[in-house]
KOLTORNU-923498 format. One record per residue: residue number from 1; x, y, z of N, C-alpha, C in turn. Coordinates in Angstrom, 3 decimals. Each point is the difference from the previous one (the first is absolute). Layout:
// residues N
+-----+----------+----------+----------+----------+----------+----------+----------+----------+----------+
| seq |     n.xx |     n.yy |     n.zz |    ca.xx |    ca.yy |    ca.zz |     c.xx |     c.yy |     c.zz |
+-----+----------+----------+----------+----------+----------+----------+----------+----------+----------+
| NUM |        X |        Y |        Z |        X |        Y |        Z |        X |        Y |        Z |
...
+-----+----------+----------+----------+----------+----------+----------+----------+----------+----------+
//
This chain:
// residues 111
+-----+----------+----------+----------+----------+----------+----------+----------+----------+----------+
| seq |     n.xx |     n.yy |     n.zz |    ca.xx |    ca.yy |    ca.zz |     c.xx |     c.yy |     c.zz |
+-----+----------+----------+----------+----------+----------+----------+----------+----------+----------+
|   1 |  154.324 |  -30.575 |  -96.772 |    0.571 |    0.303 |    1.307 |    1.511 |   -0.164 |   -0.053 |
|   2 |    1.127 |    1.024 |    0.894 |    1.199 |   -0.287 |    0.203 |    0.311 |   -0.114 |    1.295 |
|   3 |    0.969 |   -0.763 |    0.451 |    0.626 |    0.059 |    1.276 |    1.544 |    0.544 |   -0.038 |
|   4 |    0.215 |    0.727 |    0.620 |    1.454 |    0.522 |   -0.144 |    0.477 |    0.217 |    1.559 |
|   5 |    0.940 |   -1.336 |    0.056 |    0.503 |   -0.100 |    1.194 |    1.536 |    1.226 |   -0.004 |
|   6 |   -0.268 |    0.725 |    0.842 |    1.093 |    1.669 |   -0.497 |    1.378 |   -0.653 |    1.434 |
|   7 |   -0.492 |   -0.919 |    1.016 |    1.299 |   -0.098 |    0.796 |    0.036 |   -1.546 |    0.490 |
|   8 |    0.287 |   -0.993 |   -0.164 |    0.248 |   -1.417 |    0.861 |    1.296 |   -0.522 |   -0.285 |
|   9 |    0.495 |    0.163 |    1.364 |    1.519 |   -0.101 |    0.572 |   -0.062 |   -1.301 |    0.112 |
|  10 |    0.660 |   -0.716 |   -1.074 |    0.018 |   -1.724 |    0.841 |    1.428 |   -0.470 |   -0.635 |
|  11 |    0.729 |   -0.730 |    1.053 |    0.894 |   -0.772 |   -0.631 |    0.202 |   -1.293 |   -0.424 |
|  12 |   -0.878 |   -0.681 |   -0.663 |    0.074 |   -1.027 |   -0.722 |   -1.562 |   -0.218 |   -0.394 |
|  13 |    0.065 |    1.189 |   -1.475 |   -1.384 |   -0.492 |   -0.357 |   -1.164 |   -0.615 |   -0.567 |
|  14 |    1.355 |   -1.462 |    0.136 |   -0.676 |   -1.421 |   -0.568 |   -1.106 |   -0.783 |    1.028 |
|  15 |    0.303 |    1.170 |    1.522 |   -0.736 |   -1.303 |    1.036 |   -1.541 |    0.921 |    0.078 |
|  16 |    0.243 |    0.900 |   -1.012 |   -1.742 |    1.491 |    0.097 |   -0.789 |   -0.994 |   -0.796 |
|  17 |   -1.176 |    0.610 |    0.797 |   -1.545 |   -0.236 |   -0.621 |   -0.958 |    1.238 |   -0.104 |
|  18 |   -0.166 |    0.704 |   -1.388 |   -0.213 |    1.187 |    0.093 |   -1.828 |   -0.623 |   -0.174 |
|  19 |   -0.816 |    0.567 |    0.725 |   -1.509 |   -0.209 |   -0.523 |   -1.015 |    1.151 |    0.373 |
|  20 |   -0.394 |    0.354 |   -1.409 |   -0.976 |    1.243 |    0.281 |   -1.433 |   -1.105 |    0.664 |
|  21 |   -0.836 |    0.932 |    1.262 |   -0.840 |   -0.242 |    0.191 |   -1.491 |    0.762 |   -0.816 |
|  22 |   -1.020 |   -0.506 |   -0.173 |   -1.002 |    1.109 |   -0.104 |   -1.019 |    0.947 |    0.611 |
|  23 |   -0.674 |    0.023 |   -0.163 |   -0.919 |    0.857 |    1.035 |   -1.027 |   -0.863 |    0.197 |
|  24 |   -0.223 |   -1.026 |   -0.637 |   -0.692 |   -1.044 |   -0.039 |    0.473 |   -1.226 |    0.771 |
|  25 |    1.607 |   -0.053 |    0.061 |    0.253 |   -0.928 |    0.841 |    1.415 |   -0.867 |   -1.348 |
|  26 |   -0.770 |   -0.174 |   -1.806 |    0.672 |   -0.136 |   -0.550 |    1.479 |    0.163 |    0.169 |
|  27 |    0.826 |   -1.257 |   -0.432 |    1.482 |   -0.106 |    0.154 |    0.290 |   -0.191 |   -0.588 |
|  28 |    1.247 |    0.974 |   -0.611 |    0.392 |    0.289 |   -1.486 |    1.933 |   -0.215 |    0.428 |
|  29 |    0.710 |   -1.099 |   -0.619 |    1.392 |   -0.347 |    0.095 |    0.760 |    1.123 |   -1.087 |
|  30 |    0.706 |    1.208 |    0.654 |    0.903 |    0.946 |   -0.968 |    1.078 |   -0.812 |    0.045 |
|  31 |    1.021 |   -0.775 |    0.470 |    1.206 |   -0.615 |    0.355 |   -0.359 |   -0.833 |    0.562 |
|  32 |    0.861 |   -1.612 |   -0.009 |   -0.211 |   -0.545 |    0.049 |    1.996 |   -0.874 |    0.434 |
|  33 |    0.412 |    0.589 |    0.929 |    1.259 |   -0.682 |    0.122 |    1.063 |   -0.002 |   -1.240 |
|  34 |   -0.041 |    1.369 |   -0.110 |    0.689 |    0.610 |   -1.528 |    1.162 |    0.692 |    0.459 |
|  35 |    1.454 |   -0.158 |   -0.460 |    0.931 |    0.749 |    0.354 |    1.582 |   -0.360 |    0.144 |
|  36 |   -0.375 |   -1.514 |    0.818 |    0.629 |   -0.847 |    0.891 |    0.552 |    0.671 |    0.714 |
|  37 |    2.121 |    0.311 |    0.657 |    0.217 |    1.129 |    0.712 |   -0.258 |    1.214 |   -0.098 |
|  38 |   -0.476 |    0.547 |   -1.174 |    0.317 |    1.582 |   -0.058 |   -1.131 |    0.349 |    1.155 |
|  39 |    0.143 |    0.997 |   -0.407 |   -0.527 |    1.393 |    0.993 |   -1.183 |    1.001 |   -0.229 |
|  40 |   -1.111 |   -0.315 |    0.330 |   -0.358 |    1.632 |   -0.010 |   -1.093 |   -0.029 |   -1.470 |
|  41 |   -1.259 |    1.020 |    0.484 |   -0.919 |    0.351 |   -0.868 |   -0.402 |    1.657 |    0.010 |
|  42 |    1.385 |    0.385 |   -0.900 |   -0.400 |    1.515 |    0.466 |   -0.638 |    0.966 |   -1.702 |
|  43 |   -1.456 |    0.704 |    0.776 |   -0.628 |    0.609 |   -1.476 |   -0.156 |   -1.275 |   -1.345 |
|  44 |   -0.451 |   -1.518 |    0.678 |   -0.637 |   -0.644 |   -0.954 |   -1.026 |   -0.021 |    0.138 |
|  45 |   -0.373 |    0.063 |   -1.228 |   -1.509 |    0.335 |   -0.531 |   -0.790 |   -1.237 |   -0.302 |
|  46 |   -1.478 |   -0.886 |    0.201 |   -0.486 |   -1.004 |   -0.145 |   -1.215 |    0.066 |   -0.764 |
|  47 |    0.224 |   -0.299 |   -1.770 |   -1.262 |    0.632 |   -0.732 |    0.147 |   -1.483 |   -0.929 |
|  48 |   -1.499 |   -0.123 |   -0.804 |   -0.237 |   -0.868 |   -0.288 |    0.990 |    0.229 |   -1.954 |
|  49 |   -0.433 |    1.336 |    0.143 |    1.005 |    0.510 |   -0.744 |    1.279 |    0.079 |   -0.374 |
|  50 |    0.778 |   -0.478 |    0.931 |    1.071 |    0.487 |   -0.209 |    0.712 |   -1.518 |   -0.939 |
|  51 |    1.106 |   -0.100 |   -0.740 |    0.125 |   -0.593 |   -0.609 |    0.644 |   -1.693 |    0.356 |
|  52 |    1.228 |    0.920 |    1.072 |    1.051 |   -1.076 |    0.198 |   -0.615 |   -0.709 |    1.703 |
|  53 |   -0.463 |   -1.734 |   -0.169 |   -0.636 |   -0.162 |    1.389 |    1.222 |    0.370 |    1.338 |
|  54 |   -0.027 |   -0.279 |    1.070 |    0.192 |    0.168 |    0.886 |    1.358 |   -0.900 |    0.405 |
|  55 |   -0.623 |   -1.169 |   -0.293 |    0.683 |   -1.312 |    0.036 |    1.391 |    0.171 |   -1.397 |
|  56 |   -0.147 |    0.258 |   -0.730 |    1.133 |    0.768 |   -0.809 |    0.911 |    1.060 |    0.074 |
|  57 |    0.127 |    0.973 |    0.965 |    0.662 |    0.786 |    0.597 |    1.011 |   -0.077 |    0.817 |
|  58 |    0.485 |    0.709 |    0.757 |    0.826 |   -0.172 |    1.171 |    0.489 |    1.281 |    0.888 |
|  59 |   -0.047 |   -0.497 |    1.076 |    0.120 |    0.894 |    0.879 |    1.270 |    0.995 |    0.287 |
|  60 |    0.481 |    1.586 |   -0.058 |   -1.629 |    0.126 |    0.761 |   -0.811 |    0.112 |   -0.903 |
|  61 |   -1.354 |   -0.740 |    0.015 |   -1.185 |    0.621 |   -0.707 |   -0.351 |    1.436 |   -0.219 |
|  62 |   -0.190 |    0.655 |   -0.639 |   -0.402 |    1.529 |   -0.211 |    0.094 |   -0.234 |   -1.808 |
|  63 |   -1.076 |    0.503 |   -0.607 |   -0.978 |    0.791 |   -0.710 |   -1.435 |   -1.402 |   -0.410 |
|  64 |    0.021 |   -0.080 |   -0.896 |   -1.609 |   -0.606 |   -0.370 |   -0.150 |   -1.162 |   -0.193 |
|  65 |   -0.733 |   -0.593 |    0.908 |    0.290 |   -1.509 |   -0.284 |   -1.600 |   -0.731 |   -0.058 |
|  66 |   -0.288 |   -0.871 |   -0.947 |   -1.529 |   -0.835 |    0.691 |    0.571 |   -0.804 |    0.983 |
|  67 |   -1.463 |   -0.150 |    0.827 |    0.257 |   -0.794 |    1.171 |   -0.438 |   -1.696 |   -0.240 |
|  68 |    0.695 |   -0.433 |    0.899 |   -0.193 |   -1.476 |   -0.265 |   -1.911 |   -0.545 |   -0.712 |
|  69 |   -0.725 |    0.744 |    1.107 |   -1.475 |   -0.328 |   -0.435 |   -0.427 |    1.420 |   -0.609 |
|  70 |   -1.084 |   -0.112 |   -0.824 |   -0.575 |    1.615 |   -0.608 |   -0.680 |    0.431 |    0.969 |
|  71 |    0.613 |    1.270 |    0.303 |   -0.640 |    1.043 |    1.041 |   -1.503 |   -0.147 |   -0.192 |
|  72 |   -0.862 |    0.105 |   -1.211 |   -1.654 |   -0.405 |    0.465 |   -0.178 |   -0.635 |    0.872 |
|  73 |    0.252 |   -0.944 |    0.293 |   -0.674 |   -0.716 |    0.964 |    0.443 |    0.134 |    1.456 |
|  74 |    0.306 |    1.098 |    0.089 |   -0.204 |    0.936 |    1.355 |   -1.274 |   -0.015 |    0.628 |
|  75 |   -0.723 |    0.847 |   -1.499 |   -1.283 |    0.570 |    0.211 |   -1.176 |   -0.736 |    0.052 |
|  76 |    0.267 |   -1.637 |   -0.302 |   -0.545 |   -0.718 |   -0.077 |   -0.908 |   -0.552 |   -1.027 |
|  77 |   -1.227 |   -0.287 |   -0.227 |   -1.112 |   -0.097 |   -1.278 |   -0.588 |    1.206 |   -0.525 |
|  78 |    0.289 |    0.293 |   -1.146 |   -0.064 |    1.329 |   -1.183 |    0.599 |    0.791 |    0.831 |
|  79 |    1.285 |    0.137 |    0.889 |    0.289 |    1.086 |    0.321 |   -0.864 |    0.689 |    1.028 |
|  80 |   -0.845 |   -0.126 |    0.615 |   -0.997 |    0.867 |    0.459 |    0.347 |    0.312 |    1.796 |
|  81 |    0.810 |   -0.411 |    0.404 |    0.589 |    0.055 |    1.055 |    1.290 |    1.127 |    0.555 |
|  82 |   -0.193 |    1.261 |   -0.254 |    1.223 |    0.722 |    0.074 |   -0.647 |    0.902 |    1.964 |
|  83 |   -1.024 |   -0.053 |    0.359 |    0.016 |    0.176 |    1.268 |    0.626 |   -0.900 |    1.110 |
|  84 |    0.051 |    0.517 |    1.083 |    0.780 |   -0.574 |    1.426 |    1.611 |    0.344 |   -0.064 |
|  85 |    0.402 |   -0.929 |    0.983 |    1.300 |    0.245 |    0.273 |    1.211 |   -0.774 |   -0.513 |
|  86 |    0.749 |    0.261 |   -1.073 |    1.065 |   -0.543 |   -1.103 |    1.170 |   -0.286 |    0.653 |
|  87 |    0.574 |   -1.410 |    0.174 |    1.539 |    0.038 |    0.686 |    0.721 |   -0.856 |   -0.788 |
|  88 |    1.280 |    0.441 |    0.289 |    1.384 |   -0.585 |   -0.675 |    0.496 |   -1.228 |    1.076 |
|  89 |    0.006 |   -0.943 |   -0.112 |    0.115 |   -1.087 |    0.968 |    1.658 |   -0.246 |   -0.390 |
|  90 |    1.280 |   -0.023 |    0.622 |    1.219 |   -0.026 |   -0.571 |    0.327 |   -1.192 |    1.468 |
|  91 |    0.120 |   -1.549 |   -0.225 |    0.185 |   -1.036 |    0.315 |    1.937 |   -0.358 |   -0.265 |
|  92 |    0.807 |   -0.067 |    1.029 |    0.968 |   -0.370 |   -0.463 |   -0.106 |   -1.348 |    0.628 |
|  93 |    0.232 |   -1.182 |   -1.084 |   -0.175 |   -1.768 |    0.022 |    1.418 |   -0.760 |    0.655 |
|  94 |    0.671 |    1.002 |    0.532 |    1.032 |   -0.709 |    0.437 |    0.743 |    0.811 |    1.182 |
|  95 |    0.830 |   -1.296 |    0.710 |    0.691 |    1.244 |    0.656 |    1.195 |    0.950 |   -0.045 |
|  96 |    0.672 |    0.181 |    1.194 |    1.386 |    0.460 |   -0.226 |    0.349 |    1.619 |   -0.502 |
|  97 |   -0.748 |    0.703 |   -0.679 |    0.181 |    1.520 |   -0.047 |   -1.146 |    0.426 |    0.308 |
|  98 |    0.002 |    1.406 |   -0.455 |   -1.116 |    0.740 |    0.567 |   -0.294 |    1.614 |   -0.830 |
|  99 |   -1.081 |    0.098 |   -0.213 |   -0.406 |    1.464 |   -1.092 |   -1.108 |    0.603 |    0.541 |
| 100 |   -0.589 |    0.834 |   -0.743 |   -1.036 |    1.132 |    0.567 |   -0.416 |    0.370 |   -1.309 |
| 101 |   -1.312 |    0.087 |   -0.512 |   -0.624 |    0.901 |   -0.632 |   -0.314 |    1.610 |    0.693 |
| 102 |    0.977 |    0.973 |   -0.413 |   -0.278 |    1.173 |   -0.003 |   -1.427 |    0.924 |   -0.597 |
| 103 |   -0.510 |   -0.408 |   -1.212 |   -0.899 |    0.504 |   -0.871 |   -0.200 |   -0.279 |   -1.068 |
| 104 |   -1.420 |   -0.120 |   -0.204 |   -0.225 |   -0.505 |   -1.478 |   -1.509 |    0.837 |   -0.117 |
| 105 |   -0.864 |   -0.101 |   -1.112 |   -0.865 |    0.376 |   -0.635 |   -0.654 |   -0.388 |   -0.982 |
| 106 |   -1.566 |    0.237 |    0.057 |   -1.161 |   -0.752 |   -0.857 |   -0.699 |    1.042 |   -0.560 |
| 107 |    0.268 |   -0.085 |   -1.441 |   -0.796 |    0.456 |   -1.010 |   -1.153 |   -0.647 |   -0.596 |
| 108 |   -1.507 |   -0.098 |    0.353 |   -0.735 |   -0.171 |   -0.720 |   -0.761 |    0.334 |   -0.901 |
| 109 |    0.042 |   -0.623 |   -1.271 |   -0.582 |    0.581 |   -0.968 |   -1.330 |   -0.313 |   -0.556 |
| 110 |   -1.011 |    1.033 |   -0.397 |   -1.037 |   -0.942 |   -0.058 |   -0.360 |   -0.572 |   -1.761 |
| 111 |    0.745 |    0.256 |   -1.284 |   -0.125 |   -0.218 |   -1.127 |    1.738 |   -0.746 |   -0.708 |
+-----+----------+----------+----------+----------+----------+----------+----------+----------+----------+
//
């Protein structure tokens, strides 16, 4: 599975909590208060694949990053959970600014 968050406008995105939900209910941490001031998650991609983690990067975030936890466990036990309704839960932990997720997207794969 990938998550590719394509627009989140935030200005300081050390205070984000990025968390894929599942269809199962499963809660999967992509970010995790990664960034500190910078800015912004535009066209990053969230694969278990990808090489460089998340937490090693910097903002703005954009191209391939693993996410803090492995996207499996979205889907929960063997995977078998890809029905219901999938959400991006984007938690900012602090106060004082303010952002918007514009758009993002879920690729599931089944092999």
């Amino acid at each position: 599975s990938r998550v590719r968050v394509d627009n989140l406008l935030h200005t300081f995105d050390g205070d984000l909590v990025l968390t894929l939900i599942g269809g199962n209910g499963a809660r999967v941490t992509l970010s995790q208060r990664n960034g500190s001031g910078g800015d912004d998650y535009i066209e990053t991609l969230f694969s278990d694949a990808c090489p460089t983690p998340i937490a090693s990067g910097a903002p703005p975030y954009s191209g391939c990053f693993a996410p803090s936890q492995p996207l499996g466990g979205a889907s929960g036990e063997n995977g078998q959970a890809a029905a219901g309704t999938w959400q991006l839960e984007v938690s900012d932990q602090a106060g004082g600014d303010v952002g918007q997720l514009n758009s993002w997207t879920l690729v599931l794969c089944t092999q």
